[in-house]
TORKOL-4160 file (C-alpha; in steps of 0.2 Angstrom, whole numbers, padded with zeros to 4 digits, m for minus):
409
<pt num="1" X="0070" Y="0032" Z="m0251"/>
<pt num="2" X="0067" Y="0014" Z="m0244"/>
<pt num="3" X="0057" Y="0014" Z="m0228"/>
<pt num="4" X="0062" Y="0004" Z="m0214"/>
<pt num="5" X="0043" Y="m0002" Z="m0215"/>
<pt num="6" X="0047" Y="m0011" Z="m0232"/>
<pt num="7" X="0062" Y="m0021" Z="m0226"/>
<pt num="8" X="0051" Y="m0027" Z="m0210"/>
<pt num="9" X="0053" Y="m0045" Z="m0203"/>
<pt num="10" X="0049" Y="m0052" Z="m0186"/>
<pt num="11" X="0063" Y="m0056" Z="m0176"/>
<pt num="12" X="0075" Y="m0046" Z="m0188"/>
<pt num="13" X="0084" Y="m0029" Z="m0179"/>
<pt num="14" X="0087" Y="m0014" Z="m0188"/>
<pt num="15" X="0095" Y="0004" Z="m0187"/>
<pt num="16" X="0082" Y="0011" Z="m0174"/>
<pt num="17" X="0073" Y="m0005" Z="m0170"/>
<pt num="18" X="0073" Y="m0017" Z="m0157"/>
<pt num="19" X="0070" Y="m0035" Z="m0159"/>
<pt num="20" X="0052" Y="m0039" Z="m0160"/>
<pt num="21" X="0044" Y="m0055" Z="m0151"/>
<pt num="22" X="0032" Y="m0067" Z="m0163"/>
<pt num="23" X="0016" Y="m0062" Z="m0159"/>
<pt num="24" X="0012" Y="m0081" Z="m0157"/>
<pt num="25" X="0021" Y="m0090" Z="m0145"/>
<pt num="26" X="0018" Y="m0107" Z="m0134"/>
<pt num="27" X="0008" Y="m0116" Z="m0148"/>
<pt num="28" X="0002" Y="m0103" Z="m0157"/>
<pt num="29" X="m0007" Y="m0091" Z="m0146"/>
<pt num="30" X="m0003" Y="m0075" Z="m0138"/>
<pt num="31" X="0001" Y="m0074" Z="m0119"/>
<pt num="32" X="m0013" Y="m0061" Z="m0119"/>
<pt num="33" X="m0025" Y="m0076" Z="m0127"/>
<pt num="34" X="m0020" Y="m0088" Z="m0114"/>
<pt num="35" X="m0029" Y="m0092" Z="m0097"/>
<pt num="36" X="m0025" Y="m0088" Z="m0080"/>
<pt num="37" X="m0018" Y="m0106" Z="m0077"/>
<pt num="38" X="m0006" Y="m0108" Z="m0092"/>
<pt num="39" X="m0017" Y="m0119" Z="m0104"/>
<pt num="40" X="m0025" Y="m0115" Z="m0120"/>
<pt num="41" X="m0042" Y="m0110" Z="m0123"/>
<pt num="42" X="m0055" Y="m0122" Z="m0128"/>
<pt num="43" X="m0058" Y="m0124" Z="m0146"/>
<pt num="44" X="m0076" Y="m0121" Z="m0153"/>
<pt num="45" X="m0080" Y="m0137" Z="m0167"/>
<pt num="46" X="m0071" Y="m0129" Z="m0184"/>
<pt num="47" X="m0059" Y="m0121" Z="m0176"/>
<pt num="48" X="m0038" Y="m0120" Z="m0175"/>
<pt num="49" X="m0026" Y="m0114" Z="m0164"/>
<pt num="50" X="m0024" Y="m0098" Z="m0178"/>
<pt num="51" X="m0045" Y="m0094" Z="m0173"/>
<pt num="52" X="m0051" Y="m0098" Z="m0191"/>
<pt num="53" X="m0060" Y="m0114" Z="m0197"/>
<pt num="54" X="m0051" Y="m0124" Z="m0209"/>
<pt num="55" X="m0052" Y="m0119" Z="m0227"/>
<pt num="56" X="m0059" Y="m0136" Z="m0235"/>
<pt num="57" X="m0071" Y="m0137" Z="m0251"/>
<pt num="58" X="m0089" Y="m0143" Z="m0250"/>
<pt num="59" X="m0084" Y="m0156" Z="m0263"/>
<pt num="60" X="m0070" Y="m0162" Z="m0252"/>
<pt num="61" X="m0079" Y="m0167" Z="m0237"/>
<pt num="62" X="m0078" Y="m0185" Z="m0231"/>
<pt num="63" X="m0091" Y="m0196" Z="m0243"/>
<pt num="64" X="m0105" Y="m0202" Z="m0232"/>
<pt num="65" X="m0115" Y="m0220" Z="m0233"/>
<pt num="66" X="m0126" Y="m0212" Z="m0247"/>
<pt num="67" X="m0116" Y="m0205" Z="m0256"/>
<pt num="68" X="m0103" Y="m0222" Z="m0258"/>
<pt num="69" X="m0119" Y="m0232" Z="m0262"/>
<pt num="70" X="m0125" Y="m0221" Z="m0276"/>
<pt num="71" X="m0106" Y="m0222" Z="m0283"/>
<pt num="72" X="m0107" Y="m0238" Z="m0283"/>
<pt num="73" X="m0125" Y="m0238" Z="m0293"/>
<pt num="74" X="m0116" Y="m0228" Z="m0307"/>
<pt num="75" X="m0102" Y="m0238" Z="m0308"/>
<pt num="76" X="m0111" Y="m0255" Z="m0309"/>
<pt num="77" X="m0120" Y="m0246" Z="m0324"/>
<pt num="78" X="m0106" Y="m0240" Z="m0333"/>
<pt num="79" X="m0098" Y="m0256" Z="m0330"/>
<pt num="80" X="m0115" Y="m0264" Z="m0341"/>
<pt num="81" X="m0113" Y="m0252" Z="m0353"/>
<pt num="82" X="m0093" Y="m0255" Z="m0356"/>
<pt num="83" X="m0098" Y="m0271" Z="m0357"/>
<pt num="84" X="m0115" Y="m0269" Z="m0368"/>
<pt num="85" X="m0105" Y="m0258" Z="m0382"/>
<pt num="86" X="m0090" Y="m0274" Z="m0379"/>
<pt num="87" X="m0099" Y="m0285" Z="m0386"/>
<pt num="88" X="m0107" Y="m0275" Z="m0400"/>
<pt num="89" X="m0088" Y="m0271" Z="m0405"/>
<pt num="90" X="m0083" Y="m0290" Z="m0403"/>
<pt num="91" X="m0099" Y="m0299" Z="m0410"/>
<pt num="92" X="m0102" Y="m0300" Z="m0429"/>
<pt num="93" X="m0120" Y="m0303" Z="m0436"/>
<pt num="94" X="m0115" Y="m0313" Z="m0453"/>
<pt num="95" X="m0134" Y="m0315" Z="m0457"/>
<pt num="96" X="m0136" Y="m0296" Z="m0464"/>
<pt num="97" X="m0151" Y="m0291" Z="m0453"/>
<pt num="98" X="m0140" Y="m0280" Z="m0439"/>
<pt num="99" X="m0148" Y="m0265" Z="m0443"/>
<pt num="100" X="m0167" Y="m0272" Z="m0441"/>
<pt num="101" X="m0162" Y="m0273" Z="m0423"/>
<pt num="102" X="m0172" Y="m0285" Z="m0415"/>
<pt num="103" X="m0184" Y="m0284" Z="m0428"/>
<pt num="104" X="m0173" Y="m0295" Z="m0437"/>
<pt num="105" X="m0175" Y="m0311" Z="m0429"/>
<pt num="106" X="m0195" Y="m0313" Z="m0428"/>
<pt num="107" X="m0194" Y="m0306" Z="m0447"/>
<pt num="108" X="m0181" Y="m0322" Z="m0451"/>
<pt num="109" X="m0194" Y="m0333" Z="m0444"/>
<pt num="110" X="m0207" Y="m0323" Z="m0451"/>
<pt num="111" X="m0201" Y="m0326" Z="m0469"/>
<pt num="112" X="m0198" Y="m0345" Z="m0466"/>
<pt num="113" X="m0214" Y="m0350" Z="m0461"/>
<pt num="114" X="m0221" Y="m0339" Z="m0476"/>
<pt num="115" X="m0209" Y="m0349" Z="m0490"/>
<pt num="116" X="m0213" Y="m0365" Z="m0481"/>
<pt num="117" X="m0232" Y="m0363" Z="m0482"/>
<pt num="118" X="m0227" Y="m0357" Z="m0501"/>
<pt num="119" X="m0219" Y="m0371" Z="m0505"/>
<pt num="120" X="m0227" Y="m0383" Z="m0496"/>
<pt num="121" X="m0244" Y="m0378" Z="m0507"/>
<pt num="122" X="m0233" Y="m0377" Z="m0523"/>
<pt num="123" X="m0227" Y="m0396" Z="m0521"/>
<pt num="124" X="m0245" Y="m0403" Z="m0516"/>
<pt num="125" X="m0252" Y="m0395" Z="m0533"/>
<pt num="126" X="m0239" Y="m0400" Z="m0543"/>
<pt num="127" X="m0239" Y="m0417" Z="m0536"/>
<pt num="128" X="m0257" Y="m0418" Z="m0537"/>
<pt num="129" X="m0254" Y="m0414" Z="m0555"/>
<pt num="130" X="m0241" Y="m0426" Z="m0559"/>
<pt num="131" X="m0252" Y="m0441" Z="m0551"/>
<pt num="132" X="m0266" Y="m0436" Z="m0562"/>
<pt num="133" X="m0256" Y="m0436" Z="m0577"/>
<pt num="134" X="m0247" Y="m0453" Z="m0571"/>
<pt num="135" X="m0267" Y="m0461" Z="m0569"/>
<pt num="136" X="m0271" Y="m0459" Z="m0588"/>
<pt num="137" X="m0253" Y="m0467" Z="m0593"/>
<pt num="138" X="m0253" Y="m0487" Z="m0595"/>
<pt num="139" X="m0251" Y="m0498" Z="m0580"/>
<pt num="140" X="m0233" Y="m0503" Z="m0582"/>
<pt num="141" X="m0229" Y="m0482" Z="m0584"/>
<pt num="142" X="m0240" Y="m0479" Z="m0569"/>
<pt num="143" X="m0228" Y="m0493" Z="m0558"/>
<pt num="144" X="m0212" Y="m0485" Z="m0566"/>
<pt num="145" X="m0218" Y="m0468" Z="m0563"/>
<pt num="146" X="m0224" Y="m0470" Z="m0545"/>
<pt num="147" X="m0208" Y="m0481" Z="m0540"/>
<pt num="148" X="m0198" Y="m0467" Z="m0547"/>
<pt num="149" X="m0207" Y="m0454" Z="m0539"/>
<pt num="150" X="m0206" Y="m0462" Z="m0522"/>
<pt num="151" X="m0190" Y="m0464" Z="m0523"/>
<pt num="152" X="m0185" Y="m0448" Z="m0527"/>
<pt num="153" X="m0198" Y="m0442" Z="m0514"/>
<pt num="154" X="m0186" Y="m0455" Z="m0501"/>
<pt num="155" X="m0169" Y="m0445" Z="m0508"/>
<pt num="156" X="m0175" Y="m0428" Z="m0502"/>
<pt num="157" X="m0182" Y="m0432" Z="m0486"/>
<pt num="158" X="m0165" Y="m0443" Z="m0482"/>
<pt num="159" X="m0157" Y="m0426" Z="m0489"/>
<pt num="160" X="m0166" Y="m0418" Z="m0474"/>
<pt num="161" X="m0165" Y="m0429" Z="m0461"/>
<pt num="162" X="m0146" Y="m0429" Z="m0464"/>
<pt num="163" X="m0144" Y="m0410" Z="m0463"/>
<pt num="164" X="m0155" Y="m0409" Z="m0447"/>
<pt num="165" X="m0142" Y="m0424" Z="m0437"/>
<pt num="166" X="m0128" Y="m0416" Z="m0442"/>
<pt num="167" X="m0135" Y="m0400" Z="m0440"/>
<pt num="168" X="m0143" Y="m0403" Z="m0420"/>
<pt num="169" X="m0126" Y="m0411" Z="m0415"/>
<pt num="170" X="m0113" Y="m0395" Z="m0419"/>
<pt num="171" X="m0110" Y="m0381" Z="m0408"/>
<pt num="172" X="m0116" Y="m0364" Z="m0413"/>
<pt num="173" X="m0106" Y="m0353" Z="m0422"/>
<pt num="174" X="m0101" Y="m0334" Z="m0410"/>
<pt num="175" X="m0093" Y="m0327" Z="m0424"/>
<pt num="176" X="m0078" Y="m0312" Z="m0421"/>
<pt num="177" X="m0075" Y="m0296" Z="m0426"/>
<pt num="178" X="m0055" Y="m0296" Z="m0424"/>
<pt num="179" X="m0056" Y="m0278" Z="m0430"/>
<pt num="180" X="m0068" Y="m0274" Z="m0417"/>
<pt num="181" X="m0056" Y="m0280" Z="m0405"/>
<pt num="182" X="m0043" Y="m0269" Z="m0413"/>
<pt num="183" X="m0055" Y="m0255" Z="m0411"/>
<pt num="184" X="m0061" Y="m0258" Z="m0393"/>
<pt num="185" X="m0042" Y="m0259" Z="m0387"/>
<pt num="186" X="m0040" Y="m0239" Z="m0395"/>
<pt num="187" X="m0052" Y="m0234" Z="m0383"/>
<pt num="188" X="m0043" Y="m0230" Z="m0367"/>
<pt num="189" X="m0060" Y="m0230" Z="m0357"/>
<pt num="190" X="m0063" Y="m0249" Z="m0361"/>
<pt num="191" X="m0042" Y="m0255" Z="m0362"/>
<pt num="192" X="m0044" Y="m0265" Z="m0346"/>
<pt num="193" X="m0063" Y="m0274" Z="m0353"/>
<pt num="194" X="m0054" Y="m0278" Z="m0372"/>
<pt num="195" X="m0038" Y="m0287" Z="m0364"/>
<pt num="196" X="m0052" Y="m0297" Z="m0355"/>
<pt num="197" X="m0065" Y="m0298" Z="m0370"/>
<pt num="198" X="m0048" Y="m0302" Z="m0381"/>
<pt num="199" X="m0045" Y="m0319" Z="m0369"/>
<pt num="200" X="m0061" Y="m0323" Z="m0368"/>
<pt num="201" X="m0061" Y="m0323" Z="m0388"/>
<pt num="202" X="m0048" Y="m0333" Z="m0390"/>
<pt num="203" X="m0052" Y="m0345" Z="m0377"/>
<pt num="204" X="m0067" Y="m0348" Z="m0388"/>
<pt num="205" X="m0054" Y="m0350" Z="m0404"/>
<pt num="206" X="m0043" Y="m0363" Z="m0394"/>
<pt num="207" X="m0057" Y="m0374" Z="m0389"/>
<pt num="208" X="m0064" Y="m0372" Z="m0406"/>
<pt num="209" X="m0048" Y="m0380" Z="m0412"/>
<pt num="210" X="m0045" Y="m0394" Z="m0401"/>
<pt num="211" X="m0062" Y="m0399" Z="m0406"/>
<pt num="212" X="m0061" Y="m0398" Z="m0424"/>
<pt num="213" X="m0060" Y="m0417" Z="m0430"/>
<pt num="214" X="m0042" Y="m0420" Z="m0439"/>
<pt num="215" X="m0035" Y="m0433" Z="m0425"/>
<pt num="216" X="m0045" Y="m0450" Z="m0432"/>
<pt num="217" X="m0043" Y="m0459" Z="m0446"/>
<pt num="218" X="m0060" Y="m0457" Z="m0448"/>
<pt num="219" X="m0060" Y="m0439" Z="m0444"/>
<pt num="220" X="m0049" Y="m0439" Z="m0458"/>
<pt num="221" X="m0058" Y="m0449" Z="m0471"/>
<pt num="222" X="m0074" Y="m0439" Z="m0470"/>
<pt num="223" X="m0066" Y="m0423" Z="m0473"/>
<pt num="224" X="m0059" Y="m0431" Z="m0487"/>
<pt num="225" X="m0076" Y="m0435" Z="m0496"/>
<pt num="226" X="m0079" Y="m0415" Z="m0494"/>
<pt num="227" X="m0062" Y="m0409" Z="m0504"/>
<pt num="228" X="m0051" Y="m0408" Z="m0489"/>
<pt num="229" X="m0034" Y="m0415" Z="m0497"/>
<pt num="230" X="m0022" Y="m0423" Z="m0485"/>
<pt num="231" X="m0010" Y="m0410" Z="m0489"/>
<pt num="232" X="m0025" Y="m0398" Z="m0483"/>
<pt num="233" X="m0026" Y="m0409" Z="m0467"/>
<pt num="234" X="m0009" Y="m0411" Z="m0461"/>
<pt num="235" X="m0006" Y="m0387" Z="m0464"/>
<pt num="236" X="m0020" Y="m0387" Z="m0453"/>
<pt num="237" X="m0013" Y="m0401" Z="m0439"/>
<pt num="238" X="0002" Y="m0390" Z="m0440"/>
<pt num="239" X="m0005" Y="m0373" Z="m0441"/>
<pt num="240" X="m0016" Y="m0379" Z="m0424"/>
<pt num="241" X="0000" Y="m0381" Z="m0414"/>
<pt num="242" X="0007" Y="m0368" Z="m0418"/>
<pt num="243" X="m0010" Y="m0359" Z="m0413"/>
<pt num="244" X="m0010" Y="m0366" Z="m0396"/>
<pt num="245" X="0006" Y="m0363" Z="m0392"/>
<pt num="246" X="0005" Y="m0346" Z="m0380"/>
<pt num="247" X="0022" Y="m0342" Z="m0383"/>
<pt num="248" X="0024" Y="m0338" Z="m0402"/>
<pt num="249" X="0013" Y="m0324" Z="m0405"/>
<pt num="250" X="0018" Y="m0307" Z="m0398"/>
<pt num="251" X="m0001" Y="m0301" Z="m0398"/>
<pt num="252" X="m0019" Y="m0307" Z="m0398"/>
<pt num="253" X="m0019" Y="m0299" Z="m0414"/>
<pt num="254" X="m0007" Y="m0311" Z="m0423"/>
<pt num="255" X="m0014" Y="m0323" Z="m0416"/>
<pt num="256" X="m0032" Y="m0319" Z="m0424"/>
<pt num="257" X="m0024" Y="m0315" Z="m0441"/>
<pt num="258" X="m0014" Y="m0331" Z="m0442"/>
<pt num="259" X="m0029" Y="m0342" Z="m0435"/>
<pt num="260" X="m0038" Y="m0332" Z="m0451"/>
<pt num="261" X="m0025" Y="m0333" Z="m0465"/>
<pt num="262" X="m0018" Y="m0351" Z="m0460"/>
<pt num="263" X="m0032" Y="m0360" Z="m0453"/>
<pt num="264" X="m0047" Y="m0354" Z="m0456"/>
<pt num="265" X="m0043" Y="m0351" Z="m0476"/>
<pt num="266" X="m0041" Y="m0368" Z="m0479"/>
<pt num="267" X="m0057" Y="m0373" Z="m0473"/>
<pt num="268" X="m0067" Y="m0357" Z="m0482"/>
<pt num="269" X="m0056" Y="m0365" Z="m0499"/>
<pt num="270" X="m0065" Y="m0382" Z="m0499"/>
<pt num="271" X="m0081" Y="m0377" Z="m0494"/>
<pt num="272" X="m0082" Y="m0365" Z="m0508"/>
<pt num="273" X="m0077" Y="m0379" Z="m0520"/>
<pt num="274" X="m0089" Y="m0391" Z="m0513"/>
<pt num="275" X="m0104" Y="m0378" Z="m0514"/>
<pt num="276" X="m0097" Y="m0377" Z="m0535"/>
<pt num="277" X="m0098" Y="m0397" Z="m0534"/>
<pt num="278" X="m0116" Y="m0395" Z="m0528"/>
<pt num="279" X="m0120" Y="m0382" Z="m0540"/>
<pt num="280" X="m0114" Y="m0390" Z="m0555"/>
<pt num="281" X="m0126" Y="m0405" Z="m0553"/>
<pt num="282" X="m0142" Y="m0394" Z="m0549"/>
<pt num="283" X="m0137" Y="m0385" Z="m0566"/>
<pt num="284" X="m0136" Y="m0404" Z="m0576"/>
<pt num="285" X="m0151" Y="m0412" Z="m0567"/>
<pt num="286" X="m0165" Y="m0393" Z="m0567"/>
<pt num="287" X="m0158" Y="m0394" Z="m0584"/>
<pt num="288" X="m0166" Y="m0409" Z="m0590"/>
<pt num="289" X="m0182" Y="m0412" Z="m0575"/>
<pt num="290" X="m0196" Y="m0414" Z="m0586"/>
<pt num="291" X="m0208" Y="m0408" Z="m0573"/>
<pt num="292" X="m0210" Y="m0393" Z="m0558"/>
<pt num="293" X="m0208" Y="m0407" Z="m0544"/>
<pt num="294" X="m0193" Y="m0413" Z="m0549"/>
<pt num="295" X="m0185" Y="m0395" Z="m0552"/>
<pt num="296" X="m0191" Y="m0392" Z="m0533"/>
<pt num="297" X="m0187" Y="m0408" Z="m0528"/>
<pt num="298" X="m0169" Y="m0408" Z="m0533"/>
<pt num="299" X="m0166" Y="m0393" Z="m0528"/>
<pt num="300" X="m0171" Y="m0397" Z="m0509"/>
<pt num="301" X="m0160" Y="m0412" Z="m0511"/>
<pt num="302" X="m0143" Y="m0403" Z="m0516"/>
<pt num="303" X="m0146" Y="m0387" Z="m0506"/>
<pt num="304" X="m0148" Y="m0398" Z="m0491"/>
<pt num="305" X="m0133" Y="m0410" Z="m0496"/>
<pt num="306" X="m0123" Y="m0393" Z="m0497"/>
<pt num="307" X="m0128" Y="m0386" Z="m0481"/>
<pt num="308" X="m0121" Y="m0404" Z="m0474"/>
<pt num="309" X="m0108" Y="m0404" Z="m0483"/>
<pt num="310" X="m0102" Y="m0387" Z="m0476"/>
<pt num="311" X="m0107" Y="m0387" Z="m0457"/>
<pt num="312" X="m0097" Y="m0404" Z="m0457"/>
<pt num="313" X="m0082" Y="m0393" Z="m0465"/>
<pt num="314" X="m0083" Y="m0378" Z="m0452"/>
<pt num="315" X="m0090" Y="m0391" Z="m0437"/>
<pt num="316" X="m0100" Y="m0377" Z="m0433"/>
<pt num="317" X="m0119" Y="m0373" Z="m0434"/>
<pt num="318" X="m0129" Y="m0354" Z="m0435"/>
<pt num="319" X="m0138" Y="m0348" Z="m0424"/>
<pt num="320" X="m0156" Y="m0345" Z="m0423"/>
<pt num="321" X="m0158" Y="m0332" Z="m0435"/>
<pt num="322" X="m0146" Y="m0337" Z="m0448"/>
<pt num="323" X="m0156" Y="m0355" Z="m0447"/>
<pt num="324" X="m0171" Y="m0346" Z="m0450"/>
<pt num="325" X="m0164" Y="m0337" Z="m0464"/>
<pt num="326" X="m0154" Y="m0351" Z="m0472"/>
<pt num="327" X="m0171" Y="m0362" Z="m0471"/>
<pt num="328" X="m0181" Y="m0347" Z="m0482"/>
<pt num="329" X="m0168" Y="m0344" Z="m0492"/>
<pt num="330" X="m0167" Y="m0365" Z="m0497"/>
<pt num="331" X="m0187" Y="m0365" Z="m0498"/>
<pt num="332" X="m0187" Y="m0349" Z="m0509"/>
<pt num="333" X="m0175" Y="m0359" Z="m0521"/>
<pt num="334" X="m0186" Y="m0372" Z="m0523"/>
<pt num="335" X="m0199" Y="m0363" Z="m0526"/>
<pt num="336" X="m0189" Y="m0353" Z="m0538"/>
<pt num="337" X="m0185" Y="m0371" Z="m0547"/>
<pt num="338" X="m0202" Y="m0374" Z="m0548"/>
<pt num="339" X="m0208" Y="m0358" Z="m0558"/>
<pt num="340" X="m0193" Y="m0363" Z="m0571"/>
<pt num="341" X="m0205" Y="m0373" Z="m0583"/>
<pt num="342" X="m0215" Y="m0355" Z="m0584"/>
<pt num="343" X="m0200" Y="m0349" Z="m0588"/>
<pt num="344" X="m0194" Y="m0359" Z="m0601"/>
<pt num="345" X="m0210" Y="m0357" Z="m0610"/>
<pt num="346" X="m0204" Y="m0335" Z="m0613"/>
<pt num="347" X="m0184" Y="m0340" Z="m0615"/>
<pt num="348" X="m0189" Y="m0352" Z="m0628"/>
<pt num="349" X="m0198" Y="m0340" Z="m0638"/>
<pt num="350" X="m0185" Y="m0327" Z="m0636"/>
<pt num="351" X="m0170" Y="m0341" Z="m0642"/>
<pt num="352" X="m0180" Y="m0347" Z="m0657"/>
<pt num="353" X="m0182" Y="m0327" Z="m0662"/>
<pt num="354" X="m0166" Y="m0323" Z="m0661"/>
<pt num="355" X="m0161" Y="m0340" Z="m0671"/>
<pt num="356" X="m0174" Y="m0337" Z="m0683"/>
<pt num="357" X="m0165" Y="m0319" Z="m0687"/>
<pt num="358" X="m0148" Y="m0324" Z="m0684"/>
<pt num="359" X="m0151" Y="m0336" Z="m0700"/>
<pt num="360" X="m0160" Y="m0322" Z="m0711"/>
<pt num="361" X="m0145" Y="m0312" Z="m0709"/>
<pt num="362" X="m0133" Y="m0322" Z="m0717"/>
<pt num="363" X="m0146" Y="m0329" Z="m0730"/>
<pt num="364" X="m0149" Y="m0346" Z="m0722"/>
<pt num="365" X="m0170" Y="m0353" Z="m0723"/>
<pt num="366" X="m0166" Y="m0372" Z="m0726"/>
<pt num="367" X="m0174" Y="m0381" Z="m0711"/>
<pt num="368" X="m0172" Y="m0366" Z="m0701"/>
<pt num="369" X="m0189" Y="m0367" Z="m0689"/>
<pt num="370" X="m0186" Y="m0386" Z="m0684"/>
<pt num="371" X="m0167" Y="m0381" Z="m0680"/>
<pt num="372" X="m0172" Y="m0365" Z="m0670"/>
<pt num="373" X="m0187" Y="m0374" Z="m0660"/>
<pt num="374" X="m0173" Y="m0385" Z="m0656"/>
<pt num="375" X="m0160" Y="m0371" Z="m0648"/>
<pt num="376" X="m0174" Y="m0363" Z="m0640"/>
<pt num="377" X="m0178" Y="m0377" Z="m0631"/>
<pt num="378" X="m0161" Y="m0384" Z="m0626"/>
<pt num="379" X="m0156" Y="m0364" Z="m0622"/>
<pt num="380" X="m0171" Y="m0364" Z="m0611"/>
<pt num="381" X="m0165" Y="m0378" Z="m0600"/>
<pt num="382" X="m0148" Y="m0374" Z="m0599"/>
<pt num="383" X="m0153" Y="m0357" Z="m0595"/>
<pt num="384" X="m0164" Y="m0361" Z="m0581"/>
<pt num="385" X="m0153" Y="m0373" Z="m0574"/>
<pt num="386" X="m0139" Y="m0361" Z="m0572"/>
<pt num="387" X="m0151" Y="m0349" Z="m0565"/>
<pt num="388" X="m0153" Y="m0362" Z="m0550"/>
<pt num="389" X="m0136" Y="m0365" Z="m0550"/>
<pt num="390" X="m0131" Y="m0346" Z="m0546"/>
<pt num="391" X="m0145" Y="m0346" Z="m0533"/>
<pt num="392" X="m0137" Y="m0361" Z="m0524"/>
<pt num="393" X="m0119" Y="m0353" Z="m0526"/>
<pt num="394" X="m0127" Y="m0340" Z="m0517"/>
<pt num="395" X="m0135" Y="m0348" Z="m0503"/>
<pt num="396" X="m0118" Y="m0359" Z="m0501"/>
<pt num="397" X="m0107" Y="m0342" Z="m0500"/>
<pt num="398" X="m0121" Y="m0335" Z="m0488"/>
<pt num="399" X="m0120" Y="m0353" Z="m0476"/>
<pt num="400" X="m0102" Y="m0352" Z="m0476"/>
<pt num="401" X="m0102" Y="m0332" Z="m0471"/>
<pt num="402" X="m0114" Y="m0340" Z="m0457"/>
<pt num="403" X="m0100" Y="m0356" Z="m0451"/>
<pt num="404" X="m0086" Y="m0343" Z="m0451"/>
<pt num="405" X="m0077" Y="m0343" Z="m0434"/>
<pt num="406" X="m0068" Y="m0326" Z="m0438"/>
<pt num="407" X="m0074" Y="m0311" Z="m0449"/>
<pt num="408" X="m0061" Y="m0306" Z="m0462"/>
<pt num="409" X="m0067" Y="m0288" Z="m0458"/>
């Protein structure tokens, strides 16, 4: 049976019962609790009107002065380190040393002054060599031979000089990841720091394209001489509005992916015809150089022409490691140009062998020796020049992965 207990509420009558008074009263506290005069007791520090401290968590306590300055500490750090693992997201490193660290700049440098002592000590032998042959020759072949050789000497360091004007003058290149963007704006931690990384980036992009040289005539005109067709000139005048114009992309990504696909593809097209323009005539010229300086010699000249040729093309210059690296890479080459007559003496051979065999077989002897010293020889050269021809290929692919405002990645 149900108690009378079990239904029990204060101020509720039942069979039996009177009505029972709230035990608090007058602000909480029993008549027998109050003092004489009417008022309440005084409160000790903690406590209520119910005689109990408040239930609070340590944790929730108010923050004092040392504790909002140690916040702040850790958030100023996390704030670096958002900002740190940003830019790693955002910056590309076109040169291929990103995972030397930073190892990989004083080793750029490090292998540019090694090849440039090489080929300094290369040259000065060879043209040593070449003045010594030149002073047995006649006198009217020792004229000819030095007037040629200064001359040519004149052609590469106006190569040079060229390529270090245009070179100082251009703004270097702060290449983009576009799909580290994408990455970075996944991340719900760093969402706030890529919408601003993201206008940052293409702040860069706009000034980029407001700087790049298509308003002139003579803008024109010397983007002509480097394969830039006025067809070529007039997409990208339209494809640049169309860039700066806020309100026709929906998202920074577009915008990247048109600036890459429309503007930027034109200009990666002509810079890869003119590094086949320059490699086609160090192929024709290694070819037929009678001599290691003038292997060496023209290979500094055409490298250096194509490294003009494509910084005017991007309007943009690498940075300190990729100069470093561009600079071994070129002295390398020449040096490599320069070793070709060794060369040519072991392909020769080999060519005139396989002649030599290829004419036994079907039962051919008449003059065969004269005619196969003749094939070895001219398959020498044209072997070793189209060896300095893929090595400046290359280097020109490598320079324009340098100049590249935007990753394709």
């Amino acid at each position: 049976m149900k108690s009378d207990d079990d239904d029990f509420r204060i101020g509720v009558p039942s069979m039996g019962r009177s009505v029972l008074a709230p035990t608090l009263a007058l602000g909480g506290w029993t008549p027998s609790e109050r003092q004489d005069d009417g008022t309440p007791p005084e409160l000790r520090p903690g406590e209520t009107e119910l005689g109990r401290p408040p239930q609070v968590p340590s944790d929730l306590a108010p923050l004092t002065k040392d504790d909002l300055a140690a916040l702040k500490v850790l958030d100023n750090e996390q704030a670096a380190r958002d900002v740190a693992e940003a830019e790693l997201l955002l910056t590309s490193d076109p040169t291929g040393l990103g995972w030397l660290g930073w190892f990989g700049s004083p080793l750029a440098f490090a292998f540019l002054l090694g090849m440039t002592g090489v080929i300094g000590i290369f040259l000065f032998n060879q043209t040593a060599s070449l003045l010594q042959t030149l002073a047995a020759q006649p006198e009217w072949a020792q004229y000819v031979g030095y007037t040629g050789l200064a001359l040519f000497g004149v052609c590469v360091l106006y190569s040079f000089i060229r390529f270090l004007c245009i070179y100082v003058r251009l703004r270097e290149n702060r290449q983009l990841r576009v799909r580290g963007i994408k990455e970075l704006s996944n991340r719900t931690r760093l969402r706030w720091l890529a919408a601003a990384k993201s206008a940052e980036a293409r702040n860069q992009i706009e000034k980029y394209l407001k700087t790049y040289p298509i308003d002139t005539e003579k803008d024109r005109k010397a983007l002509a001489k480097l394969g830039l067709t006025d067809e070529a000139i007039a997409r990208l005048k339209t494809v640049r509005v169309e860039l700066l114009d806020h309100d026709k992309f929906a998202s920074t990504e577009q915008w990247f992916a048109r600036f890459r696909d429309a503007f930027q593809s034109v200009i990666d097209e002509a810079a890869d015809r003119r590094t086949k323009y320059w490699a086609s005539r160090i192929w024709v010229v290694t070819a037929v150089a009678p001599n290691a300086v003038i292997d060496s010699g023209a290979a500094l000249f055409y490298t250096f022409s194509m490294l003009s040729d494509l910084c005017q093309l991007y309007n943009l210059r690498a940075g300190r490691t990729g100069t470093a690296v561009l600079m071994g890479r070129t002295f390398f080459n020449a040096y490599l140009a320069g070793q070709g007559t060794e060369w040519e003496k072991l392909a020769e051979d080999q060519y005139d062998q396989l002649f030599n065999e290829a004419m036994n077989a079907v039962g051919v002897g008449v003059s065969a020796n004269m005619v196969g010293k003749i094939v070895g020889k001219v398959g020498a050269k044209v072997t070793t020049g189209y060896l300095n021809r893929v090595l400046l290929i290359r280097l020109g692919r490598y320079a324009s992965r340098l100049l590249r405002p935007v990753t394709r990645d």
